[in-house]
Gaussian input, Z-matrix of N, CA and C with variables (Angstrom, degrees):
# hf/3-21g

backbone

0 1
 N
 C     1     B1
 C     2     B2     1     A1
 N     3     B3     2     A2     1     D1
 C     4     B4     3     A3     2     D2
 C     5     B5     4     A4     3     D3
 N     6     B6     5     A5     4     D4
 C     7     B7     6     A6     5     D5
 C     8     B8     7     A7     6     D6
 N     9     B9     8     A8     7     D7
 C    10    B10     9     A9     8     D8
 C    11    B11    10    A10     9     D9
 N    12    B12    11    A11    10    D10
 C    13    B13    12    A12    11    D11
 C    14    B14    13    A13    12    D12
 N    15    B15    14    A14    13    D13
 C    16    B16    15    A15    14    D14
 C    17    B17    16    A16    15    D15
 N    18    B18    17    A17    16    D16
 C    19    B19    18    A18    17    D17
 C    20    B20    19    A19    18    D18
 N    21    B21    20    A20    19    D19
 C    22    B22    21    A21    20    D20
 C    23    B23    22    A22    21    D21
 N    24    B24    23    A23    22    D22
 C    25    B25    24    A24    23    D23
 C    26    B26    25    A25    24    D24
 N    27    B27    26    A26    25    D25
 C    28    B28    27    A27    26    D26
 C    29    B29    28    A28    27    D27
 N    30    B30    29    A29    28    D28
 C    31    B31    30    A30    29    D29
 C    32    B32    31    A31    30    D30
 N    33    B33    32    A32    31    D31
 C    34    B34    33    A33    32    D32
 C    35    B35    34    A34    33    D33
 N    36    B36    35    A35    34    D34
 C    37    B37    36    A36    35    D35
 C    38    B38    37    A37    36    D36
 N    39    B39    38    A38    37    D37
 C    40    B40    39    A39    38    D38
 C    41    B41    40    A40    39    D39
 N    42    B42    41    A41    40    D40
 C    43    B43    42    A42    41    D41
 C    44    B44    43    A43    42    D42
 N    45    B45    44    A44    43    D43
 C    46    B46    45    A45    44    D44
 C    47    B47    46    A46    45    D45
 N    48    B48    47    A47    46    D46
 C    49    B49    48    A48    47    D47
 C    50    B50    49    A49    48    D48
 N    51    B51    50    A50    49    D49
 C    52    B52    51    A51    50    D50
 C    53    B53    52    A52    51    D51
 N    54    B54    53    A53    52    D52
 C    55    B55    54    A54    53    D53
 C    56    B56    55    A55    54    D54
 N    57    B57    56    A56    55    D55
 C    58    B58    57    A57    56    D56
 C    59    B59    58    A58    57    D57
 N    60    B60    59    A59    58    D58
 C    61    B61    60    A60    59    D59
 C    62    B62    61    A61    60    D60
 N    63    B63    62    A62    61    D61
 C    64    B64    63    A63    62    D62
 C    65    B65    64    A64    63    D63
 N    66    B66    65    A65    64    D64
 C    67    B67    66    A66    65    D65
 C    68    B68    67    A67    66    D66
 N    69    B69    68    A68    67    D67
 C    70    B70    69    A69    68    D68
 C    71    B71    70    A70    69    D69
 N    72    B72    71    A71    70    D70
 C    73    B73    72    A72    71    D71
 C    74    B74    73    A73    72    D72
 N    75    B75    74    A74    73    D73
 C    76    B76    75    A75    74    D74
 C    77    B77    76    A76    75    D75
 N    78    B78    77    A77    76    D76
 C    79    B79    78    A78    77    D77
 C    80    B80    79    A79    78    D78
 N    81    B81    80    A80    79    D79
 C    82    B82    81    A81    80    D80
 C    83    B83    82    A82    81    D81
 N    84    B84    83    A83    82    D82
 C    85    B85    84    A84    83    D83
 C    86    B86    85    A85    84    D84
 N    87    B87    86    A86    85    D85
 C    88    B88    87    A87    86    D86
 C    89    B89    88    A88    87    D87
 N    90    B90    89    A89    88    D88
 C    91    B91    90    A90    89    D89
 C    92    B92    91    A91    90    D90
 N    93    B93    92    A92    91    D91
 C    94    B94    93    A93    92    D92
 C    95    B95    94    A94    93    D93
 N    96    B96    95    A95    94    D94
 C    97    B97    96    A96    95    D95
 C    98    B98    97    A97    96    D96
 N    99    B99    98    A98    97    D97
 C   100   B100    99    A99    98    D98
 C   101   B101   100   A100    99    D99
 N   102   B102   101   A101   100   D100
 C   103   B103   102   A102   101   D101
 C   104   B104   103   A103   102   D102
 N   105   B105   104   A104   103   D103
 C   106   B106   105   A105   104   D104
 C   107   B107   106   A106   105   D105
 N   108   B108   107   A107   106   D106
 C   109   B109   108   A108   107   D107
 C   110   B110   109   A109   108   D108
 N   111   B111   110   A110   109   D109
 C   112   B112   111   A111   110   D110
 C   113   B113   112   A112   111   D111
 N   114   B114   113   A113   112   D112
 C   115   B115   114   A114   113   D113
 C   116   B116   115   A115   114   D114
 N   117   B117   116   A116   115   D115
 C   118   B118   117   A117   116   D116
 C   119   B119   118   A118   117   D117
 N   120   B120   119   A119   118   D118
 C   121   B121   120   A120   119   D119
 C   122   B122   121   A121   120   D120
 N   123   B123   122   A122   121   D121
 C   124   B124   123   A123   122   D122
 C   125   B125   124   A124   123   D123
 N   126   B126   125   A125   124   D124
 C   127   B127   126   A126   125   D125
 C   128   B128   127   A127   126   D126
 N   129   B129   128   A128   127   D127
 C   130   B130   129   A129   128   D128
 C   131   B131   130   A130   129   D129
 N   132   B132   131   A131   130   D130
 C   133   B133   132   A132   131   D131
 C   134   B134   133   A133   132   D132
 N   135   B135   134   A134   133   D133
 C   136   B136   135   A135   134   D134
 C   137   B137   136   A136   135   D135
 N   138   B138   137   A137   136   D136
 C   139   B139   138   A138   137   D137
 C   140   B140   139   A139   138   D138
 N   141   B141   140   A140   139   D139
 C   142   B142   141   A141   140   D140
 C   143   B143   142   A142   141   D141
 N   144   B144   143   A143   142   D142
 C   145   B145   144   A144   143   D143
 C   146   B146   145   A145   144   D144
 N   147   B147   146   A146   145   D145
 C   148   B148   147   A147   146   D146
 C   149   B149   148   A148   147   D147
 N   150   B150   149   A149   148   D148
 C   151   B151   150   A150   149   D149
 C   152   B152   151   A151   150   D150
 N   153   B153   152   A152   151   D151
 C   154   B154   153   A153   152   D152
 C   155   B155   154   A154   153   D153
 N   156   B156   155   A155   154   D154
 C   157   B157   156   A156   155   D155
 C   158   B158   157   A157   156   D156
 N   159   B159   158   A158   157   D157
 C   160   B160   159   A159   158   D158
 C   161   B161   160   A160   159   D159
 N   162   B162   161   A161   160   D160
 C   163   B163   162   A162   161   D161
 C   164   B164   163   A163   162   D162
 N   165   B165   164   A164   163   D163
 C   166   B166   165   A165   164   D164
 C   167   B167   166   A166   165   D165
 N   168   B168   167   A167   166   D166
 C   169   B169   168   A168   167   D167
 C   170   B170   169   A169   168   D168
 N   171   B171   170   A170   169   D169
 C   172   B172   171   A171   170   D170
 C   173   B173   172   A172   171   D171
 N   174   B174   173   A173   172   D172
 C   175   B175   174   A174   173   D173
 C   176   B176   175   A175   174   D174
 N   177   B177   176   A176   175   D175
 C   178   B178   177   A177   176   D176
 C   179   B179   178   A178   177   D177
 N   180   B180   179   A179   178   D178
 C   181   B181   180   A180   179   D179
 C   182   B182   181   A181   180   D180
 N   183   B183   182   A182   181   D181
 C   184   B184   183   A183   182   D182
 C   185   B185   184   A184   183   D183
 N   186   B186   185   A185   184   D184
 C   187   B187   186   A186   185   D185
 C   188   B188   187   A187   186   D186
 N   189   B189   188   A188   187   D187
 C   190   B190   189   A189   188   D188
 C   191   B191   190   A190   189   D189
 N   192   B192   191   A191   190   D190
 C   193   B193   192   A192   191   D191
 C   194   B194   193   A193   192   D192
 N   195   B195   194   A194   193   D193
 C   196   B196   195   A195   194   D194
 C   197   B197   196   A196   195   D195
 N   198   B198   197   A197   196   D196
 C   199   B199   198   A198   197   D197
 C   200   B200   199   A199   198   D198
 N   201   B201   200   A200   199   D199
 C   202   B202   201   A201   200   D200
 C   203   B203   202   A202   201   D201
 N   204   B204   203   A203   202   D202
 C   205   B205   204   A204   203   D203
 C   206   B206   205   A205   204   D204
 N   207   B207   206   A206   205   D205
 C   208   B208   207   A207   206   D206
 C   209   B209   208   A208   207   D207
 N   210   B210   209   A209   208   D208
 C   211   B211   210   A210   209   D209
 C   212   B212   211   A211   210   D210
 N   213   B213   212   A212   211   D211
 C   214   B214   213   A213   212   D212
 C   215   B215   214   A214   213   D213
 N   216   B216   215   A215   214   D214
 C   217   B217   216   A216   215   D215
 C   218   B218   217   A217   216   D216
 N   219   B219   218   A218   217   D217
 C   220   B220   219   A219   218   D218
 C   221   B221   220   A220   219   D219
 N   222   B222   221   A221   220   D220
 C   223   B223   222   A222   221   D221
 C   224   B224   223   A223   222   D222
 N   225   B225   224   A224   223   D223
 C   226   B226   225   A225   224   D224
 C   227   B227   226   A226   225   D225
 N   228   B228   227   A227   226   D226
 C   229   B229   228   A228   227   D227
 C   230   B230   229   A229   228   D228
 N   231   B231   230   A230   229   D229
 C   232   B232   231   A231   230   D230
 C   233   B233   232   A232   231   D231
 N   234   B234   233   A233   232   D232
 C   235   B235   234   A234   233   D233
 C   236   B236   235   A235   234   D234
 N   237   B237   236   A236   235   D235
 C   238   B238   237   A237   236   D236
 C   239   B239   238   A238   237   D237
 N   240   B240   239   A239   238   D238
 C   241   B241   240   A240   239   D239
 C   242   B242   241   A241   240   D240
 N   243   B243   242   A242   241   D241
 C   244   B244   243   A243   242   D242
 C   245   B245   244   A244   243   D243
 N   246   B246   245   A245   244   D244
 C   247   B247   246   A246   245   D245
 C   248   B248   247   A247   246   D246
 N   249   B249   248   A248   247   D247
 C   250   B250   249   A249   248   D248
 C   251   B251   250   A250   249   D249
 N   252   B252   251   A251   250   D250
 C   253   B253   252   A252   251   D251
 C   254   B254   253   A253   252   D252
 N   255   B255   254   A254   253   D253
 C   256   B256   255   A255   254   D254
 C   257   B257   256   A256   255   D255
 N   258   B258   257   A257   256   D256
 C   259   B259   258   A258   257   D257
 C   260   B260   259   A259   258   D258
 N   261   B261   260   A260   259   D259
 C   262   B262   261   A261   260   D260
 C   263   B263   262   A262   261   D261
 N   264   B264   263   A263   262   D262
 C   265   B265   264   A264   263   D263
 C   266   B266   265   A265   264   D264
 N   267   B267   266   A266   265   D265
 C   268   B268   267   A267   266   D266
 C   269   B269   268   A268   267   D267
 N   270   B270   269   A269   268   D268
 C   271   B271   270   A270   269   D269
 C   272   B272   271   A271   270   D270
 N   273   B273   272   A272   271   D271
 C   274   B274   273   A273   272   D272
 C   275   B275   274   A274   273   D273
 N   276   B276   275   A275   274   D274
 C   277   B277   276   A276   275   D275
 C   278   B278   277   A277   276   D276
 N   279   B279   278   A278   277   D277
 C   280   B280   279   A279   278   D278
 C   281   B281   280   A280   279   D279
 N   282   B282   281   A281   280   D280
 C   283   B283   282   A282   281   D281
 C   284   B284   283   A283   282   D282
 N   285   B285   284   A284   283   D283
 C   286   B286   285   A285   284   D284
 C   287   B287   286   A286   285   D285
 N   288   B288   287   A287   286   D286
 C   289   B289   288   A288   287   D287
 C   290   B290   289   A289   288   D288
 N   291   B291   290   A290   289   D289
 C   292   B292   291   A291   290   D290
 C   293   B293   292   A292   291   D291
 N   294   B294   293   A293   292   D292
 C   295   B295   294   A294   293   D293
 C   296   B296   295   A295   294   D294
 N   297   B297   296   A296   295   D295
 C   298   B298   297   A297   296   D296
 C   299   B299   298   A298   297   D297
 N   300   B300   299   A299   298   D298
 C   301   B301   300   A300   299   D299
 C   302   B302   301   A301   300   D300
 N   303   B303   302   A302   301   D301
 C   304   B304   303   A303   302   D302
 C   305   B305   304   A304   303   D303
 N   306   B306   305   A305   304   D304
 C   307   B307   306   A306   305   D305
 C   308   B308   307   A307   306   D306
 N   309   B309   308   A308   307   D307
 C   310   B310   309   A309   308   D308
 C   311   B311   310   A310   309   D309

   B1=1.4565
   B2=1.5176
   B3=1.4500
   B4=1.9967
   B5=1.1816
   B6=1.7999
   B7=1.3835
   B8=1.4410
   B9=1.8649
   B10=1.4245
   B11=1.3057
   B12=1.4593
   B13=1.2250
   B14=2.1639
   B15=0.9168
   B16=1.5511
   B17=0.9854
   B18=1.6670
   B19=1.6831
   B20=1.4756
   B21=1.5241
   B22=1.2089
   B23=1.6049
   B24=1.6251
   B25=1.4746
   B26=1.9708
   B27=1.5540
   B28=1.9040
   B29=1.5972
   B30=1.3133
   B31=1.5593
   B32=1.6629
   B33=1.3033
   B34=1.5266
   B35=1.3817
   B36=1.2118
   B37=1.5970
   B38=1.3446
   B39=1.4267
   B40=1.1177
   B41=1.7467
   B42=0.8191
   B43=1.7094
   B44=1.2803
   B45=1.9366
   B46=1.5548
   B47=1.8876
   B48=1.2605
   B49=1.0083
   B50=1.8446
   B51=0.9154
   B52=1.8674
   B53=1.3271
   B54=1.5776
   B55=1.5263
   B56=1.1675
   B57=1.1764
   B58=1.9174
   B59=1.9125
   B60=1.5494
   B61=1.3521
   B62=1.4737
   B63=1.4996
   B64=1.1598
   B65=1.7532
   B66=1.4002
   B67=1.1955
   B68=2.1081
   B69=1.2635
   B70=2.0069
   B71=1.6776
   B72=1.2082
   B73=1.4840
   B74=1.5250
   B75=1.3376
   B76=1.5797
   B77=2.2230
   B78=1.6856
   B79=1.8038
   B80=1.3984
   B81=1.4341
   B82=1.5652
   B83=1.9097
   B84=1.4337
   B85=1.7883
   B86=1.7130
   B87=1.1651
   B88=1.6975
   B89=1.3660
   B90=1.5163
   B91=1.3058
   B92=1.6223
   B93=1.5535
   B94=1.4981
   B95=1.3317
   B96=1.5912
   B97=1.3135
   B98=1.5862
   B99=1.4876
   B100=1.7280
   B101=1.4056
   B102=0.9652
   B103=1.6208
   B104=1.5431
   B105=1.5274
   B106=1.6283
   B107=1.4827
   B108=1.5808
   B109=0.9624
   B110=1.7892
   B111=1.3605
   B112=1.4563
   B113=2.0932
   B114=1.3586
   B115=1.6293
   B116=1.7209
   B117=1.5975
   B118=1.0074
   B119=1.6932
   B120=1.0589
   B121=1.4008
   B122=1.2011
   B123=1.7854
   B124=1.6732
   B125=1.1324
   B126=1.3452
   B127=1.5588
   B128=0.9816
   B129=1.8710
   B130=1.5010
   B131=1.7884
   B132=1.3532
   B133=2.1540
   B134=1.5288
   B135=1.3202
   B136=1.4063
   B137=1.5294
   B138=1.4951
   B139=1.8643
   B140=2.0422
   B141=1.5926
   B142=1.7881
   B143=1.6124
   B144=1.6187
   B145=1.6595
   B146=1.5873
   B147=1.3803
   B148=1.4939
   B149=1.4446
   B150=1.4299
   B151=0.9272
   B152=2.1116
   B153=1.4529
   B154=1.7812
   B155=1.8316
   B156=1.3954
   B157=1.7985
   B158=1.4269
   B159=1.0429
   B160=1.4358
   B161=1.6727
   B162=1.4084
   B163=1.5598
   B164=1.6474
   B165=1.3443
   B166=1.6696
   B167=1.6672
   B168=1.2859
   B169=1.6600
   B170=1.7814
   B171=1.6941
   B172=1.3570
   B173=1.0701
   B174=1.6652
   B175=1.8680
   B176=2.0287
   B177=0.6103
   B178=1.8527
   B179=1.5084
   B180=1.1953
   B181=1.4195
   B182=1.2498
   B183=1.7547
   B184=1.5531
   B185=1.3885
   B186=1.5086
   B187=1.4658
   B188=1.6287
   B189=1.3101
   B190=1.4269
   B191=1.2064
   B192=1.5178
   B193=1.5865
   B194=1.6296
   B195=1.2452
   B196=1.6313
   B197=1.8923
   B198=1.1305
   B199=1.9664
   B200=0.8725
   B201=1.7532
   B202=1.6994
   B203=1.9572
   B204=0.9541
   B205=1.5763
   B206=1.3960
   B207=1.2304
   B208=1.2105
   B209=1.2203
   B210=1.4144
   B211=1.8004
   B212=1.2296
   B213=1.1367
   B214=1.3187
   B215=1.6296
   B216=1.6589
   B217=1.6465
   B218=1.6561
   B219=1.8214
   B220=1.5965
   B221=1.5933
   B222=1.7323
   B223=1.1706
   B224=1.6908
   B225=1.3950
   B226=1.5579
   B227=1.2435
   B228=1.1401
   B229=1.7741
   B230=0.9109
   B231=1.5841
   B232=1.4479
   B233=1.9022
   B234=1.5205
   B235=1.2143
   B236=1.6900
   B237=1.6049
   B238=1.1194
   B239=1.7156
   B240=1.3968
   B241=0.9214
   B242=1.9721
   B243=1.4240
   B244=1.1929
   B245=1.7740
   B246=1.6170
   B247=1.5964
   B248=1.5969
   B249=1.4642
   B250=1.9567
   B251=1.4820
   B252=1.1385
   B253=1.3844
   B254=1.4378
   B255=0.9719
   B256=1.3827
   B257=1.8234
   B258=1.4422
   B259=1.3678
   B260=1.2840
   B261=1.6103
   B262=1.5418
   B263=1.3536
   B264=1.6829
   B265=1.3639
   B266=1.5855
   B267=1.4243
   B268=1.6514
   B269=1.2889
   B270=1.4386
   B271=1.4937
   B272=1.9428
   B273=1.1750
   B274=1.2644
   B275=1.2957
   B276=1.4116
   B277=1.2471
   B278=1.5338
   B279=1.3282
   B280=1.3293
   B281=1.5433
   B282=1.6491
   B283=1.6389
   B284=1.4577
   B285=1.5105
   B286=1.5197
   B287=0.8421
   B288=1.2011
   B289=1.3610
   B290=1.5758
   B291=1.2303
   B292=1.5443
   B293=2.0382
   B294=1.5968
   B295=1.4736
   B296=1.1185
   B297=1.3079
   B298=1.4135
   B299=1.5117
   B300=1.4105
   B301=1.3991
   B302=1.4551
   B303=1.3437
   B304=1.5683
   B305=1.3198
   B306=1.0883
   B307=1.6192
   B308=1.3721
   B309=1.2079
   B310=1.4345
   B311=1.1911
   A1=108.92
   A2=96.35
   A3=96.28
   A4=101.51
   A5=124.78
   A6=124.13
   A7=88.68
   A8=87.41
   A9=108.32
   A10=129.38
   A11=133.33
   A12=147.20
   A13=105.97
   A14=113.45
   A15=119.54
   A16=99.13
   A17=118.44
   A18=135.39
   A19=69.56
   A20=104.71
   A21=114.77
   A22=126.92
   A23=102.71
   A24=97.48
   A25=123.66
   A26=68.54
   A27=97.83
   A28=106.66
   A29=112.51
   A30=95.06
   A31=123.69
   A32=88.89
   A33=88.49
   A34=103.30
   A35=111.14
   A36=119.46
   A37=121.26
   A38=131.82
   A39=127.40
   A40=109.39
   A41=143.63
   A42=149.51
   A43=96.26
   A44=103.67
   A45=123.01
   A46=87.51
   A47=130.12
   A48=156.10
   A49=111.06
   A50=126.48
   A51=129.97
   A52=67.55
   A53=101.74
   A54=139.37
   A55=101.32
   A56=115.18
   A57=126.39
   A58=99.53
   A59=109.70
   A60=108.50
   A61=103.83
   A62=115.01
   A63=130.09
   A64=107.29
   A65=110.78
   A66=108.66
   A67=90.43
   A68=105.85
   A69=103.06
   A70=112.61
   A71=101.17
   A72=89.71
   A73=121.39
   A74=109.28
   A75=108.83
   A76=119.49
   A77=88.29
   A78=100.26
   A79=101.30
   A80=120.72
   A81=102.35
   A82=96.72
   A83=92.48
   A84=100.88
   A85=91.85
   A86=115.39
   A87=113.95
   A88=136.06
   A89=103.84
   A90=111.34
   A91=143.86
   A92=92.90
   A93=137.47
   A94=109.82
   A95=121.79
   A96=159.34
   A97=110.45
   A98=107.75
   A99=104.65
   A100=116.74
   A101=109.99
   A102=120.75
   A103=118.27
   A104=96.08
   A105=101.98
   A106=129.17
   A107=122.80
   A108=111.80
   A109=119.57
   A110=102.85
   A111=89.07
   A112=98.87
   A113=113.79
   A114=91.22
   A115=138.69
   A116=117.05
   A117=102.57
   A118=140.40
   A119=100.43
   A120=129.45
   A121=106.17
   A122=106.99
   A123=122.04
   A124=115.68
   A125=127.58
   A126=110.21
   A127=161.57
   A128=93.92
   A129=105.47
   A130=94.69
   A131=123.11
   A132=96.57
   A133=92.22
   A134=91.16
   A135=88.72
   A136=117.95
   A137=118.59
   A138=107.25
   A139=106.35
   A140=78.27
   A141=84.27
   A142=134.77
   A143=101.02
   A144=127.84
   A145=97.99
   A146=117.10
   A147=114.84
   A148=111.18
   A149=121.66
   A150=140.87
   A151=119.52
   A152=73.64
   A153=109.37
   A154=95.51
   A155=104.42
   A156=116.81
   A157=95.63
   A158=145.13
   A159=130.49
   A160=107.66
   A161=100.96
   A162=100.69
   A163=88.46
   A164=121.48
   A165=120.56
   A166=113.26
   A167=97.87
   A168=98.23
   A169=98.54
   A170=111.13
   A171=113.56
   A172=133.52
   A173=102.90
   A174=122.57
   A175=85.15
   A176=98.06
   A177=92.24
   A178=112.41
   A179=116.00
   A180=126.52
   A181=134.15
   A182=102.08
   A183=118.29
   A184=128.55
   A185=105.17
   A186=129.54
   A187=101.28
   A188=126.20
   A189=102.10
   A190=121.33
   A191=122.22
   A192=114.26
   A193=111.28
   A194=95.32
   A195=97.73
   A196=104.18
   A197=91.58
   A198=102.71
   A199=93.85
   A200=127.02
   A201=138.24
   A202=91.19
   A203=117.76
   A204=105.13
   A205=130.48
   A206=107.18
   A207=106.07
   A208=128.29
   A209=105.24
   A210=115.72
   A211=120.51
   A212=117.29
   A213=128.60
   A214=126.80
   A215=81.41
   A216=93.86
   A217=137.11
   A218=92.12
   A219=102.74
   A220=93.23
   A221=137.18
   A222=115.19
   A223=105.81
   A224=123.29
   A225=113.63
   A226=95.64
   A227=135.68
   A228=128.17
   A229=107.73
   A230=127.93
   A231=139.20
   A232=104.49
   A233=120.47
   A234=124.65
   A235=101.68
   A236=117.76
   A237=112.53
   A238=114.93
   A239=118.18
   A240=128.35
   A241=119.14
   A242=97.56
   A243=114.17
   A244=104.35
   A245=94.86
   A246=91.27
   A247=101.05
   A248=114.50
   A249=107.35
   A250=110.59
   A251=112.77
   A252=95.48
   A253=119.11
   A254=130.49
   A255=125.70
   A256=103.02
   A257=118.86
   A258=112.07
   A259=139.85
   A260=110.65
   A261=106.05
   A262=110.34
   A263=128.25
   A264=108.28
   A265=113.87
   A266=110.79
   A267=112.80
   A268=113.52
   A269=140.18
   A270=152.18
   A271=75.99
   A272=128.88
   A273=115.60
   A274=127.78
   A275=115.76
   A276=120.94
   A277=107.71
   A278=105.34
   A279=120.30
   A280=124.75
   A281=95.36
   A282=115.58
   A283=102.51
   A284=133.01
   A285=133.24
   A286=115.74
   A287=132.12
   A288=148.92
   A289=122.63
   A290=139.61
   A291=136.48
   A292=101.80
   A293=100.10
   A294=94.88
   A295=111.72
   A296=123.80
   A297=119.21
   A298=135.69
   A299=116.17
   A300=112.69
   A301=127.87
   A302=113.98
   A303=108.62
   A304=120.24
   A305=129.66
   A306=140.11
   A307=117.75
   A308=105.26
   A309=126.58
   A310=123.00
   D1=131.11
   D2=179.36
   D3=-78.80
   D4=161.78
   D5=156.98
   D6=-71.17
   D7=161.35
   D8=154.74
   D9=-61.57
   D10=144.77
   D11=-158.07
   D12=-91.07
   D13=105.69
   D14=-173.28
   D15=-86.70
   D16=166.70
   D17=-149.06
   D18=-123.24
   D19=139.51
   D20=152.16
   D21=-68.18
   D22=117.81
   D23=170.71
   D24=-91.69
   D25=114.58
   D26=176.71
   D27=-61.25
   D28=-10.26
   D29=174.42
   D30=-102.99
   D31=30.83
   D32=161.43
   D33=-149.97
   D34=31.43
   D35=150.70
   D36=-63.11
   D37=129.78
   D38=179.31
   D39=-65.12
   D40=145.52
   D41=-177.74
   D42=-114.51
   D43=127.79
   D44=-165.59
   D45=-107.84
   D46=139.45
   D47=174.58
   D48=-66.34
   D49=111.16
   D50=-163.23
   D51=-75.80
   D52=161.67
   D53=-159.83
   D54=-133.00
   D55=145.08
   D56=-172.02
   D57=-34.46
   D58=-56.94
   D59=-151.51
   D60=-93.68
   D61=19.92
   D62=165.59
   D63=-93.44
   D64=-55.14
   D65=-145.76
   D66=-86.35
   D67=-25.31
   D68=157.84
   D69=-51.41
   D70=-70.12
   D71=179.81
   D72=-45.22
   D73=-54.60
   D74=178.30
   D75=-50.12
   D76=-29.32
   D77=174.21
   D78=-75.29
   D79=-22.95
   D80=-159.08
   D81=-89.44
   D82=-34.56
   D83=-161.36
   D84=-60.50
   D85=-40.02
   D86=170.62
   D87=-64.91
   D88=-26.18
   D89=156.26
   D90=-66.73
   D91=-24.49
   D92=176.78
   D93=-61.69
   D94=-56.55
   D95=176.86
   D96=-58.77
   D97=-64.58
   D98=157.07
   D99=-43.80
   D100=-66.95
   D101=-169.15
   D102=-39.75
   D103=-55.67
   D104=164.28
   D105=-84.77
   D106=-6.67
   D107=169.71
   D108=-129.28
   D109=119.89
   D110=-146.23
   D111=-71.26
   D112=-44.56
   D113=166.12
   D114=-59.98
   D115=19.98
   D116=172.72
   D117=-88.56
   D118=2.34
   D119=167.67
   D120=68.65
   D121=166.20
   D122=-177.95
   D123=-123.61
   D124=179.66
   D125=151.88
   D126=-93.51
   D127=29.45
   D128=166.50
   D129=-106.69
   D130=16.33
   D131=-168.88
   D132=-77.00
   D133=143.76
   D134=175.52
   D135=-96.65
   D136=-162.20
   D137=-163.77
   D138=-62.78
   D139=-49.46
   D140=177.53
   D141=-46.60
   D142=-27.97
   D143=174.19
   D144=-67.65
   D145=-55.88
   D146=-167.75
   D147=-65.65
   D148=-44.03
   D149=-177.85
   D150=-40.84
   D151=-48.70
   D152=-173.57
   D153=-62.16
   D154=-71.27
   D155=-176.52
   D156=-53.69
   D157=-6.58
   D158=-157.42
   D159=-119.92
   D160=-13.79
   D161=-170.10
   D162=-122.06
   D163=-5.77
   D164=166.43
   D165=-81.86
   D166=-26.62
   D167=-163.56
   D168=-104.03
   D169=0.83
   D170=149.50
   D171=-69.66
   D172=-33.83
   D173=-164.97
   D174=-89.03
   D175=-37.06
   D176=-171.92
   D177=-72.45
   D178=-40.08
   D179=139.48
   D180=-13.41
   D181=-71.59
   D182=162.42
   D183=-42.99
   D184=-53.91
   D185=-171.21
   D186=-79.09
   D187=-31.17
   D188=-179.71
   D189=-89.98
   D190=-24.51
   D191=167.93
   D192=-99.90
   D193=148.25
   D194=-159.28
   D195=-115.57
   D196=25.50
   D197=147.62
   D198=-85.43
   D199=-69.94
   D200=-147.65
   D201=-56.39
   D202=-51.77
   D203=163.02
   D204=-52.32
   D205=-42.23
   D206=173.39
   D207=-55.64
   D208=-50.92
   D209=163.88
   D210=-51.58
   D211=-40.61
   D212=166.14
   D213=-32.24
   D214=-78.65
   D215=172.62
   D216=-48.14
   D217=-29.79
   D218=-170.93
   D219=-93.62
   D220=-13.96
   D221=177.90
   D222=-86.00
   D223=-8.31
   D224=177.56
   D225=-127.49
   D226=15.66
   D227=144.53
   D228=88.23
   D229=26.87
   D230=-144.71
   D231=-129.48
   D232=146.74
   D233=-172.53
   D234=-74.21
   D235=143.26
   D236=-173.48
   D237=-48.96
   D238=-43.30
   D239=-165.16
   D240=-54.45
   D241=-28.97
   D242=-155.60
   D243=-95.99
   D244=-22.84
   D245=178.18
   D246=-88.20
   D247=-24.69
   D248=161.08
   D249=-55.41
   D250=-48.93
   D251=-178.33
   D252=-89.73
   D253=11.33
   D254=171.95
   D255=-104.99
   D256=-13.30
   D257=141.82
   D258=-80.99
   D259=-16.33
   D260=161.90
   D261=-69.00
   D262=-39.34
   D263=-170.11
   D264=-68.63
   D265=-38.92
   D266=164.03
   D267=-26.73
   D268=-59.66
   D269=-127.29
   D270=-94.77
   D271=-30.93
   D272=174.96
   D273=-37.92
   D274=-72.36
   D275=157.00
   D276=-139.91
   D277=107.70
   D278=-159.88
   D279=-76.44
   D280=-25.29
   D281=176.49
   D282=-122.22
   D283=31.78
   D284=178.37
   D285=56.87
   D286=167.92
   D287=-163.78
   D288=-41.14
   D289=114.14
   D290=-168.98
   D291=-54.61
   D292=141.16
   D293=176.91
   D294=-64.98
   D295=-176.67
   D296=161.95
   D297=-77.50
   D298=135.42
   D299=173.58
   D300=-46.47
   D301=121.96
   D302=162.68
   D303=-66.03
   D304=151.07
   D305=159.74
   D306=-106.17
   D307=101.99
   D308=168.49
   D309=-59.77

């Protein structure tokens, strides 16, 4: 009979310190990532920004596979067509109106 096979415990791994031309690449590949994707956020979006990309890239979601419509339609009794478009107008402003800006 073999022993059982144990998970290596990572917590007593020593932890190696990222290195200048480590931790650039890792800033640039993230910068890269913003650039092309406009919901991936920074560190200034604020809660309302995330909020917004998160309930747009739900509604786009909806609208591009057309089960997720389908389900849709038969849980509010609604023509496929009409629950696509009643998620494009959502994707408008999906969480209402942005609060107001502070002035610093």
């Amino acid at each position: 009979s073999e022993a059982p096979r144990r998970s290596a415990d990572l917590s007593s791994t020593p932890r190696r310190a990222m290195t200048s031309q480590e931790r650039f690449s890792v800033h640039s590949q993230l910068e890269h990532l913003q650039a092309k994707y406009v919901g991936t956020g920074h560190a200034d979006s604020t809660k309302f920004e995330w909020a917004v990309n998160q309930h747009r890239d739900s509604h786009a979601l909806y609208v591009g596979f057309d089960s997720l419509s389908s389900f849709f339609a038969v849980a509010e009794n609604e023509a496929v067509g009409r629950v696509k478009f009643s998620s494009l107008q959502k994707m408008i402003q999906p969480c209402g109106p942005p609060p107001p800006k502070e002035d610093d």
